[in-house]
N, C-alpha and C positions, 0 to 999 in steps of 0.2 A: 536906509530906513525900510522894513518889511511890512510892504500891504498886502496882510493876508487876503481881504476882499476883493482886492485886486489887482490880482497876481496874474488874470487872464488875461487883463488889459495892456493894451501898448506901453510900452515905456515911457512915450512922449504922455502919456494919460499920468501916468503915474509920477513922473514929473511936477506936472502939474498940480497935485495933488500932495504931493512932498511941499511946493513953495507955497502952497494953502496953508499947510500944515505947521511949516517954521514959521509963517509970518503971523500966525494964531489966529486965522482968517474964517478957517474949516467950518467951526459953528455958526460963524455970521453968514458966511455964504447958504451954509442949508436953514436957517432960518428966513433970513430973504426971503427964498423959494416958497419955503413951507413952514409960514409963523404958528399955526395954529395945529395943535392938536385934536383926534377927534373923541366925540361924545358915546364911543361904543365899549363902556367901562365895565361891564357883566357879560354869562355868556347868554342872557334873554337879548340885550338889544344886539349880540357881538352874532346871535343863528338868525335875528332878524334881519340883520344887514347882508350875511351871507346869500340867506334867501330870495331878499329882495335882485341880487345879483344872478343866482342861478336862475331866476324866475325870467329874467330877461334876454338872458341870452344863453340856456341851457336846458330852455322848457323838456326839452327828451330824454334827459340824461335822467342818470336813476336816483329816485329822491336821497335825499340828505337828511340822516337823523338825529345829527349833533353838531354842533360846533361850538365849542369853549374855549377860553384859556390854561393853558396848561403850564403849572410854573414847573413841569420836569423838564419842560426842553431845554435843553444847552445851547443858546444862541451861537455861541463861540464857536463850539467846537460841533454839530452838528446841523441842526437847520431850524429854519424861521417858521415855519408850521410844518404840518404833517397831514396825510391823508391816509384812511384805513377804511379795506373793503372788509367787512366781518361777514362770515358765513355761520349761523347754527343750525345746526337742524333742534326743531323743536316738534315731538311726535313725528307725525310722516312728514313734515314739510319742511323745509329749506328755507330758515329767515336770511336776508342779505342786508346788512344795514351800512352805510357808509359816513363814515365818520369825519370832519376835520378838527383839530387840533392846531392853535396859535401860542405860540410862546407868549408868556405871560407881559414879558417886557412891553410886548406892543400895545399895551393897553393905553400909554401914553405916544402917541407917536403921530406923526399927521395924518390926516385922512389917506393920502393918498399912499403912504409907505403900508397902511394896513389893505387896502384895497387891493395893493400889485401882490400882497400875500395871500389875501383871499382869491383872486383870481388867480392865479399858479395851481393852487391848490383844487380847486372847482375843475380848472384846465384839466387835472390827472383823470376827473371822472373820464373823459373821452377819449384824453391819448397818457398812456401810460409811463411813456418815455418822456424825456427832455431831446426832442428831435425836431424837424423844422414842422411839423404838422401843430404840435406841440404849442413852441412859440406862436406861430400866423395866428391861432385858438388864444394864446393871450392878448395878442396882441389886437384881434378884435373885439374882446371882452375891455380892453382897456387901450384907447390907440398910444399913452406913454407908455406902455408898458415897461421898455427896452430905458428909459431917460430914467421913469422910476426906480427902474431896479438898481441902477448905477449909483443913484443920487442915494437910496437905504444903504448900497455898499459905502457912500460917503460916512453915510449915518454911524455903521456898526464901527467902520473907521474909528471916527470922532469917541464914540462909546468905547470902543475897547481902549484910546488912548488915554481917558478920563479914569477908566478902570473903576466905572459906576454906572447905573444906567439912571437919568436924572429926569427928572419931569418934562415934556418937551412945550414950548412957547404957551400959548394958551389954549384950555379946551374950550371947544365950542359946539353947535351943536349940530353936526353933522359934518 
């Protein structure tokens, strides 16, 4: 059985993961974890939640002038959000506006899979790469960062095996 999600992870993970899988376990285990979906369903309350995150743990980073949903992203085959530095020049002066972008899927998904995506994301204001400066930066923005990300690789798991992306447990509100 091929997990494209995770494919980086050990064998013995992936393992594990497969007898999740044959014994039809996979969704009840990430429901367990994460019954509730969260309440940030537009991109008004979806740049207030952003901000409310960069406000607290990236007051110096350079502000943020969008964040939406975006149904062009390809979960599958490219990535869970996006981040864009825009430069115009308008008259003499140099506008720089910085962008994030969430794939649309995640509108339903638990707080906390949307969270480790929004923080990833905020993460690139400061470090550009995916390096360990990088991660330490998410991973004090979010201290699961590393358990979260694992458990969404569950998720997309589950979703690409279903080969639908279905409403997740229940929304709530926040």
């Amino acid at each position: 059985m091929k997990l494209k999600y995770l494919k980086h992870y050990p064998i013995s993970v992936q393992e594990q993961v497969v007898k999740l899988i044959k014994a039809d376990k996979l969704k009840s285990h990430l429901l367990k974890k994460y019954p509730n979906a969260h309440n940030y369903k537009n991109d008004k309350t979806l740049f207030s939640y952003t901000m409310d995150i960069k406000n607290e743990y990236l007051k110096k980073s350079p502000p943020l002038s969008k964040t939406h949903y975006d149904g062009k992203i390809n979960v599958i085959h490219n990535a869970l959000g996006t981040h864009h530095f825009i430069s115009r020049v308008q008259g003499s002066k140099l506008k720089a506006k910085n962008e994030i972008k969430i794939a649309s899927m995640f509108k339903s998904v638990p707080k906390e899979f949307l969270e480790m995506i929004v923080v990833h994301e905020l993460a690139h204001f400061k470090e550009k790469e995916h390096n360990k400066a990088f991660y330490k930066l998410c991973e004090y923005m979010m201290g699961s960062y590393h358990q979260v990300e694992f458990d969404l690789r569950l998720y997309l798991t589950h979703m690409d095996r279903e080969s639908k992306f279905e409403e997740w447990g229940k929304a709530n509100n926040g």
